[in-house]
Every structure is written in C-alpha cells, then in structure tokens.
ROBA-865469 format. One record per residue: residue number from 1; x negated, y, z of N, C-alpha, C in turn. Coordinates in pm, 1 decimal. Atoms other than C-alpha are relative to their C-alpha. Example, Ala and Ser with C-alpha at 12.3 -4.5 7.8 and 13.67 -1.06 7.14 Angstrom:
! residues 2
num->1; n.u->-89.0; n.v->-119.0; n.w->0.0; ca.u->-1230.0; ca.v->-450.0; ca.w->780.0; c.u->-90.0; c.v->120.0; c.w->0.0;
num->2; n.u->82.0; n.v->-119.0; n.w->-6.0; ca.u->-1367.0; ca.v->-106.0; ca.w->714.0; c.u->77.0; c.v->109.0; c.w->73.0;
END
This chain:
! residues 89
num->1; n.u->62.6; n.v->1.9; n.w->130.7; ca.u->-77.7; ca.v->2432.6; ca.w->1038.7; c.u->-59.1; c.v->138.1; c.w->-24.5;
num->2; n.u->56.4; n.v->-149.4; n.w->26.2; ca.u->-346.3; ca.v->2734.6; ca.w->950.1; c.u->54.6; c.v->2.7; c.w->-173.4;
num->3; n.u->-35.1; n.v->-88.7; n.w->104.9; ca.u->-288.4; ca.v->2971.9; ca.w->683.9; c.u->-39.9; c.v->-60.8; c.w->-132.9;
num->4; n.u->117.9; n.v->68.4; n.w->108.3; ca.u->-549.8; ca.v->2769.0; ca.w->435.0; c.u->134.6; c.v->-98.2; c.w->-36.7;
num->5; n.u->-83.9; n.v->109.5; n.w->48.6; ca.u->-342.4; ca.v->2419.4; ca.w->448.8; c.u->135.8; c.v->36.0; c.w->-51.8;
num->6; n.u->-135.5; n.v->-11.6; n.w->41.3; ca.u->1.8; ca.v->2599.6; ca.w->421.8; c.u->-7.8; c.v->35.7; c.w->-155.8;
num->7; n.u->22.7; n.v->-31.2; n.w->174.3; ca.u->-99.2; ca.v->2765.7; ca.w->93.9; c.u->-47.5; c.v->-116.5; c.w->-84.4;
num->8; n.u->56.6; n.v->85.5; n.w->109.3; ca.u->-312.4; ca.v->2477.1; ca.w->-49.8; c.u->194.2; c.v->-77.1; c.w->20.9;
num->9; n.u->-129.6; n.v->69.8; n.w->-21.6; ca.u->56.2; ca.v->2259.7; ca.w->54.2; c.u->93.9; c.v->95.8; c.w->-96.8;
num->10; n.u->-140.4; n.v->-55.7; n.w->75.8; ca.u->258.4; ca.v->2535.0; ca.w->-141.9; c.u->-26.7; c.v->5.8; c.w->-154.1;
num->11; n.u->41.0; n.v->31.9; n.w->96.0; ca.u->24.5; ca.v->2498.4; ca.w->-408.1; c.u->49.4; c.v->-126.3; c.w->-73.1;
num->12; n.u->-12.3; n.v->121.1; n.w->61.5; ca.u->70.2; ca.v->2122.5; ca.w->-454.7; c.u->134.5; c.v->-12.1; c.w->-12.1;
num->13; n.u->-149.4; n.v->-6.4; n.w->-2.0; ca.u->474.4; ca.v->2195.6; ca.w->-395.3; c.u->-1.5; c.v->69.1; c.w->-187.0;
num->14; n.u->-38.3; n.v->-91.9; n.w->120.4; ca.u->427.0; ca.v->2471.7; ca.w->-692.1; c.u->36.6; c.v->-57.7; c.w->-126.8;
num->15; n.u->33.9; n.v->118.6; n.w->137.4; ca.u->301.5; ca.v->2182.6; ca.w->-934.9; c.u->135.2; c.v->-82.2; c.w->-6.4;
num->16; n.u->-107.8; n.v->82.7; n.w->50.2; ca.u->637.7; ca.v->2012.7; ca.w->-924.0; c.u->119.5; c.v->73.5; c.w->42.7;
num->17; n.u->-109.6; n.v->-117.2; n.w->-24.2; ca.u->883.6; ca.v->2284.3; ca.w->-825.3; c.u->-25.1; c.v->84.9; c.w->-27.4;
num->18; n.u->-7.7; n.v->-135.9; n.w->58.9; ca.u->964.6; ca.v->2653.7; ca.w->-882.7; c.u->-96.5; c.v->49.7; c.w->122.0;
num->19; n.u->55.4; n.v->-100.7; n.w->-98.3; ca.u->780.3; ca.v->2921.8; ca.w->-638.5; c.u->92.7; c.v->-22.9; c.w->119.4;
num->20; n.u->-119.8; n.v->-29.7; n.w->-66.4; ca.u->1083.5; ca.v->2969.6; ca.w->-461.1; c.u->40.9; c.v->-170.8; c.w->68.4;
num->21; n.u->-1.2; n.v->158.1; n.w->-45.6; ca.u->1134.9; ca.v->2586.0; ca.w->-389.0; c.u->-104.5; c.v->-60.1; c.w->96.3;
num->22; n.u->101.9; n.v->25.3; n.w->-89.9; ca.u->784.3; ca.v->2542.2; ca.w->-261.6; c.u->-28.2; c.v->44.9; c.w->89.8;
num->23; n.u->26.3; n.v->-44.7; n.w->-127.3; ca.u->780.8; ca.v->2773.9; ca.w->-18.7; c.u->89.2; c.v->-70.4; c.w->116.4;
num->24; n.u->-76.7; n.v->22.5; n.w->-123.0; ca.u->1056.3; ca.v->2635.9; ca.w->122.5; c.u->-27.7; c.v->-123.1; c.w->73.5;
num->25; n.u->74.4; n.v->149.5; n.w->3.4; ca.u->916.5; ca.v->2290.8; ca.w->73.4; c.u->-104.5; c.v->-26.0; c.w->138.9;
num->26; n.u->128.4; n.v->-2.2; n.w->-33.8; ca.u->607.7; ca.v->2395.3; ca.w->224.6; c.u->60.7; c.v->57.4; c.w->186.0;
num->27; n.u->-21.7; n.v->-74.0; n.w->-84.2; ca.u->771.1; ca.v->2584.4; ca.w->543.6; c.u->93.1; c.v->-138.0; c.w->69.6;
num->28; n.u->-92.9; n.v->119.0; n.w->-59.4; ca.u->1016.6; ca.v->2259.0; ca.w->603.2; c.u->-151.1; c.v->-138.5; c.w->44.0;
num->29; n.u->121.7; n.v->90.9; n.w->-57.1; ca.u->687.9; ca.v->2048.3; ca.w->635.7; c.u->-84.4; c.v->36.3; c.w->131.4;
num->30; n.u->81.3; n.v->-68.2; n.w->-82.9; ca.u->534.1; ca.v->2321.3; ca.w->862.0; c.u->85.0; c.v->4.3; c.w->120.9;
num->31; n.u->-99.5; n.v->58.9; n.w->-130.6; ca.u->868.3; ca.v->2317.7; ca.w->1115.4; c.u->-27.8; c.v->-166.2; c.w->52.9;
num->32; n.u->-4.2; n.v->76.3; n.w->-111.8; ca.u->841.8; ca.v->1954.9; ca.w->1148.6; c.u->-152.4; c.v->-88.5; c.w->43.5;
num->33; n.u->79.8; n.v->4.8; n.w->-118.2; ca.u->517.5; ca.v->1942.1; ca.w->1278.8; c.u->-58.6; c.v->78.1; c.w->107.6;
num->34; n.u->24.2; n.v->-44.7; n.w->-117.8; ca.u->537.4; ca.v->2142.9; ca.w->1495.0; c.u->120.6; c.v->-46.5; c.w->125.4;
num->35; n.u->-127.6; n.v->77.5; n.w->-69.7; ca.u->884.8; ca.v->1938.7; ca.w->1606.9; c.u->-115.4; c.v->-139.9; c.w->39.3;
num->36; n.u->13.0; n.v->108.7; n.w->-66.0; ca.u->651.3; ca.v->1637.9; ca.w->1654.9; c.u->-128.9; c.v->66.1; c.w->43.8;
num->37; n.u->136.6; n.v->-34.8; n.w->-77.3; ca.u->336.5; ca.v->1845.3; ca.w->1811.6; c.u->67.7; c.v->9.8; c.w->157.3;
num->38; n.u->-56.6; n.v->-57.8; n.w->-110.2; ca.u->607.0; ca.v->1970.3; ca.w->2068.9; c.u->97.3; c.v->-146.8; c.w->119.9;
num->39; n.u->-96.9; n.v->113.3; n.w->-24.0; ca.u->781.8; ca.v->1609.7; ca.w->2074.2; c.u->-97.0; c.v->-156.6; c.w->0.1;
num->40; n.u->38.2; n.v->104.6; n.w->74.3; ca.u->497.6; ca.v->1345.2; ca.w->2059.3; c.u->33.4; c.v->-129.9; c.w->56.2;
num->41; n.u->-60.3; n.v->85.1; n.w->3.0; ca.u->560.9; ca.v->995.5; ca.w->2051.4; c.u->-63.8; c.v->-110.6; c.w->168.3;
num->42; n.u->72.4; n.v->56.1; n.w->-113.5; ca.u->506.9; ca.v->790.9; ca.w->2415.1; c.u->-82.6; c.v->-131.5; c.w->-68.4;
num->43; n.u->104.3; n.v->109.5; n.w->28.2; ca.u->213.9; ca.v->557.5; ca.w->2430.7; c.u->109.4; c.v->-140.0; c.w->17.4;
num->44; n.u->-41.5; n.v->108.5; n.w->-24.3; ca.u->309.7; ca.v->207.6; ca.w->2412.8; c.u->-46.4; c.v->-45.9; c.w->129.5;
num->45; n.u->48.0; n.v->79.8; n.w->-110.4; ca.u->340.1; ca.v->-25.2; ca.w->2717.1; c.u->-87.6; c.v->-79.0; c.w->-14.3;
num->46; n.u->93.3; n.v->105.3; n.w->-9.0; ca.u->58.1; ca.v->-239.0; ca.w->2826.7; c.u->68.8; c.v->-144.1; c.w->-14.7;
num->47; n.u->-46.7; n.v->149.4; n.w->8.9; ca.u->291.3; ca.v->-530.1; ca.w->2860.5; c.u->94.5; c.v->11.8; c.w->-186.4;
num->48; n.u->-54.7; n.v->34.8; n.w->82.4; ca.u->465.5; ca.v->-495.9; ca.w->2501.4; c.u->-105.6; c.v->-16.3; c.w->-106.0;
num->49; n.u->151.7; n.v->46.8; n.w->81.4; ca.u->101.5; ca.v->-483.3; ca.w->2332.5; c.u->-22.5; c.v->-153.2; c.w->60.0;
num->50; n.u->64.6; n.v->158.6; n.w->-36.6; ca.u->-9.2; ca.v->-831.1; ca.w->2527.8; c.u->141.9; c.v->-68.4; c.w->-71.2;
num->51; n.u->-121.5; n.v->101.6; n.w->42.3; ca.u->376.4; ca.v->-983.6; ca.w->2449.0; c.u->-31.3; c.v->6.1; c.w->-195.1;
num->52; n.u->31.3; n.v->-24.4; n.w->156.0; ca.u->272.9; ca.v->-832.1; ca.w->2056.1; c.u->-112.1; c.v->-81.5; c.w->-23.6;
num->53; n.u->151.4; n.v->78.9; n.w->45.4; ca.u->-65.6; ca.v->-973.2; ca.w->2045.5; c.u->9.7; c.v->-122.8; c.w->5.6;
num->54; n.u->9.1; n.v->125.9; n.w->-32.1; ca.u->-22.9; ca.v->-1296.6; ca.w->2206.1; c.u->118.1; c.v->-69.2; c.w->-131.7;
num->55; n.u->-92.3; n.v->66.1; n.w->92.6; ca.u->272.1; ca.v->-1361.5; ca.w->1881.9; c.u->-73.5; c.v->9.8; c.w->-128.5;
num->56; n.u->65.1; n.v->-11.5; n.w->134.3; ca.u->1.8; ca.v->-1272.6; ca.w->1617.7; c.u->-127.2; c.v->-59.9; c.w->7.7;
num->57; n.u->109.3; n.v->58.9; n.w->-11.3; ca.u->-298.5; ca.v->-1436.7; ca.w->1460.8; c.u->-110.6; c.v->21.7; c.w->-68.2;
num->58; n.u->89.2; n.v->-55.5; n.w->100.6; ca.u->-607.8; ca.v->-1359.7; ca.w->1262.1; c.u->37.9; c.v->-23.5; c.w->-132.8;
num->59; n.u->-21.3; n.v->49.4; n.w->150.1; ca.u->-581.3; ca.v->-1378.7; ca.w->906.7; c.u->-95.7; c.v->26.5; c.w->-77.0;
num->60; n.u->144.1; n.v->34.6; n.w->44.8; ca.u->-903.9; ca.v->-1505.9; ca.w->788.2; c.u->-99.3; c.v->72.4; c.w->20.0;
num->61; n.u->138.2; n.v->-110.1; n.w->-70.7; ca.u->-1188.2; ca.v->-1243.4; ca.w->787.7; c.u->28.9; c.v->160.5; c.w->-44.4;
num->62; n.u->-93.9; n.v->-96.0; n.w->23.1; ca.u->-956.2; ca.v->-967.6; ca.w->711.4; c.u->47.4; c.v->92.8; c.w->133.1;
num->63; n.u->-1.1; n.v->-53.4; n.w->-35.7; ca.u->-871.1; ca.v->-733.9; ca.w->973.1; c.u->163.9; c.v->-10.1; c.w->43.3;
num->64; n.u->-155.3; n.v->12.3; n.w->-24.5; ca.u->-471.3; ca.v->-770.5; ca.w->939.4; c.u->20.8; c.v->-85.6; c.w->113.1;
num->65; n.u->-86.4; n.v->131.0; n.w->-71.8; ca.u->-282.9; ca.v->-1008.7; ca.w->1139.8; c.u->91.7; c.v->11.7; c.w->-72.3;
num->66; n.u->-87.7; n.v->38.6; n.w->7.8; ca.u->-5.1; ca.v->-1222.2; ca.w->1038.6; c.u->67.1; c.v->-53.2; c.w->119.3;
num->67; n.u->-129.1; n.v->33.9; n.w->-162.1; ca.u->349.8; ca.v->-1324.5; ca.w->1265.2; c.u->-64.1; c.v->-182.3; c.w->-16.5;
num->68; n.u->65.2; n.v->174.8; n.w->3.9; ca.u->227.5; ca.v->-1737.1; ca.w->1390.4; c.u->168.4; c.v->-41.3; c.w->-132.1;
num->69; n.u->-171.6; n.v->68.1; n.w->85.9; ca.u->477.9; ca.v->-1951.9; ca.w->1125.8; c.u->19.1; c.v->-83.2; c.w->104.9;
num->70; n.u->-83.8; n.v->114.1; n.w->-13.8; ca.u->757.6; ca.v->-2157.7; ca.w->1252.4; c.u->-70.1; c.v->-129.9; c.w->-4.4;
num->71; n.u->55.2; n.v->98.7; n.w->103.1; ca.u->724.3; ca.v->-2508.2; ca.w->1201.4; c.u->95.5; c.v->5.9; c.w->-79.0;
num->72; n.u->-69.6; n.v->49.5; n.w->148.3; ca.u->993.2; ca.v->-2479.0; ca.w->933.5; c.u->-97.5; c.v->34.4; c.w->-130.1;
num->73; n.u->67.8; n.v->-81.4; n.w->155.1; ca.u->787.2; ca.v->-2196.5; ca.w->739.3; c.u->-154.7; c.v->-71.4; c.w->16.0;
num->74; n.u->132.7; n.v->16.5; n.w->5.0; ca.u->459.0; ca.v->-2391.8; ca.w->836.2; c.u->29.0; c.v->-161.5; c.w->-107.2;
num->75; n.u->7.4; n.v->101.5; n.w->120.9; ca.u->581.0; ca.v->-2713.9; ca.w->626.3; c.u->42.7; c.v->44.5; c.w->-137.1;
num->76; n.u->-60.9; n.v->-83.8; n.w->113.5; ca.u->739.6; ca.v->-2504.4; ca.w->379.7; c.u->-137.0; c.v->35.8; c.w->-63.4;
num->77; n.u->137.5; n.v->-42.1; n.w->7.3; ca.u->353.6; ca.v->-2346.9; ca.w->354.6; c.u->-44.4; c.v->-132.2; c.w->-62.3;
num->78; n.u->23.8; n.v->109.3; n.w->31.2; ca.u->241.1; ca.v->-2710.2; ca.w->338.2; c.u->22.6; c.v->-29.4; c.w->-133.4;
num->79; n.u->-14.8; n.v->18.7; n.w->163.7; ca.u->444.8; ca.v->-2799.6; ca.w->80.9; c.u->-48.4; c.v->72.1; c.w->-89.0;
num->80; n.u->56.5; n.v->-114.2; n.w->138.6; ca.u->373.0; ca.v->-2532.8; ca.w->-190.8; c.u->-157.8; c.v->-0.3; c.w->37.9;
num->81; n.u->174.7; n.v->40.4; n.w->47.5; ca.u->-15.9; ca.v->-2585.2; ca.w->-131.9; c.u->-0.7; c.v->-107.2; c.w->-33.6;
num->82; n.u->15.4; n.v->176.9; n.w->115.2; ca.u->24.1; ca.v->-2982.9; ca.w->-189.5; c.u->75.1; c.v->5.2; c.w->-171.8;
num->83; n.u->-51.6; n.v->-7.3; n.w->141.8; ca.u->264.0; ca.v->-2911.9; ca.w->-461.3; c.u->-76.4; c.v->81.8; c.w->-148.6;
num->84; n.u->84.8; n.v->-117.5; n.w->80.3; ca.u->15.1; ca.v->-2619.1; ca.w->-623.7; c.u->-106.9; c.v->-127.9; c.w->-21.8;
num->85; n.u->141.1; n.v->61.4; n.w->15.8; ca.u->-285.9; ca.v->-2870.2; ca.w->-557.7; c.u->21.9; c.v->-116.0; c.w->-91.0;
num->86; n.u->-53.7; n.v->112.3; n.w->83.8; ca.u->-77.0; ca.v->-3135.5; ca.w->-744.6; c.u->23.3; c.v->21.5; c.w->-157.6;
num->87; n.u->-50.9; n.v->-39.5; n.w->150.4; ca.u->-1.4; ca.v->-2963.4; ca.w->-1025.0; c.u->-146.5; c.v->5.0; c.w->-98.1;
num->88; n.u->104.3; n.v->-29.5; n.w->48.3; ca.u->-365.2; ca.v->-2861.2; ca.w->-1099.2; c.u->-39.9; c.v->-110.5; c.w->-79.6;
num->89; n.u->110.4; n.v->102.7; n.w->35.7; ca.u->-475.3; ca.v->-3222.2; ca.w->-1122.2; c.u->11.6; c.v->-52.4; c.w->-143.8;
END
C-alpha cells in the first residue's frame, strides 16, 4: 500500500475513531495485505470448475447462475407459481 492510500485509509478510520485508533486501524489493514500479497490464494483446478459448471444453469438473461433444483424443490417451485397464478384469477 503507497503512502497516498494509507493516509486517505487513516482518514476514513479518523471519521469513526480517535487518531490513535486509526492508525492502528489503518496499519492492521496494511499488514494483512501484505500477508495475502506474500500468501496468495492457488488457482482453482480445471476439473473442479467443469464438475462446478456442469451443476449450474443460466438464470434468464442475467449473468448469475443458479444451483439446477431437485425434483422436490422443482415441484415445490411448481406449486407456488400455480398457486400464485390461482390466486390472481
């Protein structure tokens, strides 16, 4: 972290703590990234992305994915749209 971000960071600490609090605030944020610059996290396997992907599905024209339903939670689904569409009428 340069000199700039640590200060603006002890700044935004200042606004809800004492001086004395934020620095420390600000210096405990600055140790741990440099604990995960020194420590970073391994890439995922190729095979636990395909076993991930192949269990998820689009969700409409949205970008997310949802987990596939069951068939318990897919009649469960069912129901409460017939029951919603029933109620309307």
């Amino acid at each position: 972290m340069n000199n700039e971000n640590q200060e603006n960071l002890k700044e935004l600490f200042e606004k809800f703590t004492d001086a004395e609090q934020a620095e420390s605030c600000a210096e405990d944020v600055q140790k741990a990234e440099e604990i995960l610059r020194k420590h970073p996290a391994p890439e995922p396997d190729a095979m636990l992305i395909a076993n991930r992907s192949s269990s998820y599905v689009p969700h409409g024209d949205r970008p997310e994915f949802i987990p596939k339903r069951s068939p318990q939670t897919q009649w469960y689904a069912t129901y409460l749209d017939n029951t919603h569409r029933n109620l309307g009428e």
